[in-house]
C-alpha positions in Angstrom: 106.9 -208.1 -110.0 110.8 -207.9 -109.1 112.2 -204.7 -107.7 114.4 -202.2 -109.2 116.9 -201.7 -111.2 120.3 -200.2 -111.3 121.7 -197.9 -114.2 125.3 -197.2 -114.7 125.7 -193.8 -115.7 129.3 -192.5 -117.9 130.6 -191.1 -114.5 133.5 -190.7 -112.3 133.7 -193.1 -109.4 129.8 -193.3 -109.0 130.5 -195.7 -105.9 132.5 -193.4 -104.0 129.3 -190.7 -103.8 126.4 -191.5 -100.8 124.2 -193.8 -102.8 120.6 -192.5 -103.3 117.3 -194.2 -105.0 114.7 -192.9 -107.0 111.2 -194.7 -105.8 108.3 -195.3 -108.1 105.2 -196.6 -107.2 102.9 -198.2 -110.0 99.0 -199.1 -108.9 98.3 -202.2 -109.7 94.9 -203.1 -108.5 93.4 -206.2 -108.2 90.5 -206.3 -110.7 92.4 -204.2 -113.4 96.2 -203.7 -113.9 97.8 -202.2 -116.1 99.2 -203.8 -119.4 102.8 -204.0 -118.9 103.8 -201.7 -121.8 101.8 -199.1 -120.6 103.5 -199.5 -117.6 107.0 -199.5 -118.6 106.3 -196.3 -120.6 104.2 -194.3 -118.0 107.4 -195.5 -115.6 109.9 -193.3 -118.4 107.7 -190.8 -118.4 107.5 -190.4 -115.0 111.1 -190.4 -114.6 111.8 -187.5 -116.7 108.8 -185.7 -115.5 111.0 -185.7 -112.2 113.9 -184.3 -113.7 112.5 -181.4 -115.6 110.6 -180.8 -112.8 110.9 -176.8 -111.1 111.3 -178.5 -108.3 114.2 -180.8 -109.3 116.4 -178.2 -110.5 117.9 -174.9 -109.8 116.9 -174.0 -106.1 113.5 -176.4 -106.1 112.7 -178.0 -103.2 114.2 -181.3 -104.1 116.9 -179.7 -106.2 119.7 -181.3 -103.7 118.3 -184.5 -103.8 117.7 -184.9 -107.6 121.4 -183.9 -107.9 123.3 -186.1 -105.0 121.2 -189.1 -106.6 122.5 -188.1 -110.1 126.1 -187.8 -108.9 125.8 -191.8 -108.0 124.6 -194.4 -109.4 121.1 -193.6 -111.1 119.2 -196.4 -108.9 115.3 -196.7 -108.7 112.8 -198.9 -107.6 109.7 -200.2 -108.2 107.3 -201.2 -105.8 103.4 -201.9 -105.8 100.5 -200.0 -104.2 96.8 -200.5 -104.4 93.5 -199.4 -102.7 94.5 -197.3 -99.4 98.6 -198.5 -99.8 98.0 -196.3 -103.3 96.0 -193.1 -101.3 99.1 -193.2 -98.4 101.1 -192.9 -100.8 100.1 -190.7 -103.1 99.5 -187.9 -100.4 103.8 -188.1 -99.9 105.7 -185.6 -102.1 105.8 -186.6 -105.7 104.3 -187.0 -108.8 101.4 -189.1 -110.3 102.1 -189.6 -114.1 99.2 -191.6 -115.9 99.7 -193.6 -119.1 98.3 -193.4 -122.3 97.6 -196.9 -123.1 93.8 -198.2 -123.8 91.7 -199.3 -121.2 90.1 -202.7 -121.5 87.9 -205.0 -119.6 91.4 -206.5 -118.0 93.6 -203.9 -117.9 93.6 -200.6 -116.6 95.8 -197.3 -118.1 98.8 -197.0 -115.9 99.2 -195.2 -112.7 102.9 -194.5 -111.8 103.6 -192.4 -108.7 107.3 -191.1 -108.7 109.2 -189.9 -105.8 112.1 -187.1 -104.9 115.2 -189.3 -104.6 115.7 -190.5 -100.7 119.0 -192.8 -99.4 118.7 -195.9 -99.9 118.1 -196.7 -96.0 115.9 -193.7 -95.3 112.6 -194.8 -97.5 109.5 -193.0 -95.7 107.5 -195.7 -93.9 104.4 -195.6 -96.5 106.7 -196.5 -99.5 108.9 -199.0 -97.2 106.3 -201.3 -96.5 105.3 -201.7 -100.1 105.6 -204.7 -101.6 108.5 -205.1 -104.9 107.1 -208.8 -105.9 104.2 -211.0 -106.2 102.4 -209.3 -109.2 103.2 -210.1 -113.0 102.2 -207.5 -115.7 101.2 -208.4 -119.2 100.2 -207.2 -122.8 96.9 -208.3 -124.3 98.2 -208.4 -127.5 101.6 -207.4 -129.0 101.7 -203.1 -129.1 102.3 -202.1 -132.3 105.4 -201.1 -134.2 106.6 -197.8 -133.2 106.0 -194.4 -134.9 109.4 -193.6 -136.3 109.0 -190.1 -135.4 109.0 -190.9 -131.3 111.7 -191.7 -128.6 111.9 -195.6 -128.5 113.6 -197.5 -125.5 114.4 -200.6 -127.1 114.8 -203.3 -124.7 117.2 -206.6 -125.6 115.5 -209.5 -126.6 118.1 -211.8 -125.0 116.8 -211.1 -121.1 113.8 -211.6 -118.9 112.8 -209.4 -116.3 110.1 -208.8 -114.8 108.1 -205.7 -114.8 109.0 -203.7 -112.1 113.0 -204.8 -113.0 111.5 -203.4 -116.7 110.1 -200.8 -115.6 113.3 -199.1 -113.8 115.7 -200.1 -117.0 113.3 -197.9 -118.9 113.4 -195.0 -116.5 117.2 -195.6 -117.1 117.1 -195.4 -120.7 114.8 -192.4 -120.5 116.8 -190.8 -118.3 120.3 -191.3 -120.4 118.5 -189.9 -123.5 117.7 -186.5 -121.2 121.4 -186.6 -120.6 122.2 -186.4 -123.9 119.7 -183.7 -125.3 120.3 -180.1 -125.3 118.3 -177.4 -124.0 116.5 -177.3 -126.9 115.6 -180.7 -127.3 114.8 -181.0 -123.8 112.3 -178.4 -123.5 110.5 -179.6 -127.3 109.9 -183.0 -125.5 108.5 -181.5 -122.2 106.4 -179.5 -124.3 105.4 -182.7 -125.8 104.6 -184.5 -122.6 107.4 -186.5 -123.4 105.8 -188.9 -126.4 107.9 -192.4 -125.9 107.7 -195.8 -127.2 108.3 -199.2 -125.1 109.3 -202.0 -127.6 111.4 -205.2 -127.4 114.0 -205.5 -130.5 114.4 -208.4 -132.7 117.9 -209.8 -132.7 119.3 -207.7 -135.9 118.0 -204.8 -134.7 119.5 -205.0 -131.4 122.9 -205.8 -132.5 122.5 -202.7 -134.6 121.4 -200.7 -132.1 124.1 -201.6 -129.5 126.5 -200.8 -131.9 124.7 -197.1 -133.0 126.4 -194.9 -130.7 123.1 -194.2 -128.6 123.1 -194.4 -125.2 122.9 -197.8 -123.7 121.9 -198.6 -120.3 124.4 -201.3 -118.7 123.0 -202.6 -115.4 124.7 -203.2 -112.4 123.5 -206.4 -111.4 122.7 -206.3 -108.5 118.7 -207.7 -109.6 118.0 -210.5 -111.7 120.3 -210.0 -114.8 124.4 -210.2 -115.1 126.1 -207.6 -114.0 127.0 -205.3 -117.5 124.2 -206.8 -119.0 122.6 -204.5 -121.6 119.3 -203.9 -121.2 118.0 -200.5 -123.2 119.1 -198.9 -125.9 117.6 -195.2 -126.0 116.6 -194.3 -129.7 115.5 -190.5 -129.4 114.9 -189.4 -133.1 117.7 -186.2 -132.3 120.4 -188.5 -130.9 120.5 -190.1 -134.3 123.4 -190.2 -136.5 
């Protein structure tokens, strides 16, 4: 697995604020990881489980944080964890989202840790000296076409990434759907536990999509993929035209 990713949001100047990162920590043991869908979707959900948060907002605890990484660039990173690396750090601050995919002989439902926001030379010891390669995730069989009633994050079908880079463009696209909502929406999806889909789009689609008006996450290049490369479109059923 590759690390991170780094989303552009529609902002002013997001170079010129103190540049933050959202960590993420997905277990991936040995005898049993995760399928990689499962991951990239328990990775959204964890995101925006951070930012609705009471502690993310308002006066919370991590309130500050959450908002100096917002004002910059919206970078996260995924590294790996298992056996006692996964116990050290899951008793740091955060949140331990699990996913909802089946279980398997192979594969295990996802585990994704997520973390207040911290600079990006200030990681806590536990969560620096995890690893952000070596492992590859994958799907036993192709997931299913989505329910048209749920948030998809449609990924291009013209790049490769691996799945931690995955992972963190679909925190992104998650993330610039929440953006988008209102009030209202956000608080019928939280109620929800956040239902979302992970797919990859066929060619048509995406070239359709990408030209929708929805948000679209643009990466910064600084991993793996081109610089402006497009790598998630976010399809939340109330951000449709």
């Amino acid at each position: 697995m590759n690390d991170s990713g780094d989303g552009v949001p529609d902002r002013t100047s997001p170079d010129e604020a103190p540049q933050f990162v959202l960590p993420l920590v997905v277990r991936i043991e040995k005898a049993a990881p995760p399928a990689r869908t499962d991951a990239l979707e328990t990775a959204a959900r964890a995101v925006l489980v951070m930012l609705s948060d009471e502690r993310s907002v308002g006066e919370g605890e991590w309130a500050r944080a959450m908002r100096d990484w917002q004002d910059a660039r919206i970078r996260k990173v995924v590294r790996r964890a298992r056996g006692a690396e996964w116990r050290r750090a899951s008793a740091l601050p955060g949140l331990t989202v699990l996913g909802e995919g089946p279980t398997t002989d192979t594969a295990a439902t996802a585990e994704v840790r997520v973390f207040p926001p911290v600079p990006l030379d200030g990681w806590p010891k536990e969560l620096a000296k995890l690893q952000v390669s070596g492992t590859e995730l994958a799907d036993a069989e192709a997931p299913p076409a989505p329910d048209p009633a749920l948030p998809v994050l449609w990924f291009s079908p013209d790049l490769d990434m691996s799945a931690g880079k995955a992972m963190a463009q679909a925190g992104h696209g998650a993330q610039l759907a929440w953006w988008e909502l209102s009030e209202t929406e956000r608080k019928a999806w939280r109620e929800a536990g956040f239902p979302l889909a992970v797919r990859t789009a066929d060619a048509r689609h995406w070239r359709e999509l990408t030209a929708s008006g929805l948000p679209v996450v643009r990466d910064a290049g600084f991993t793996e993929i081109a610089p402006g490369s497009c790598t998630v479109v976010a399809d939340h059923p109330a951000l449709r035209s």
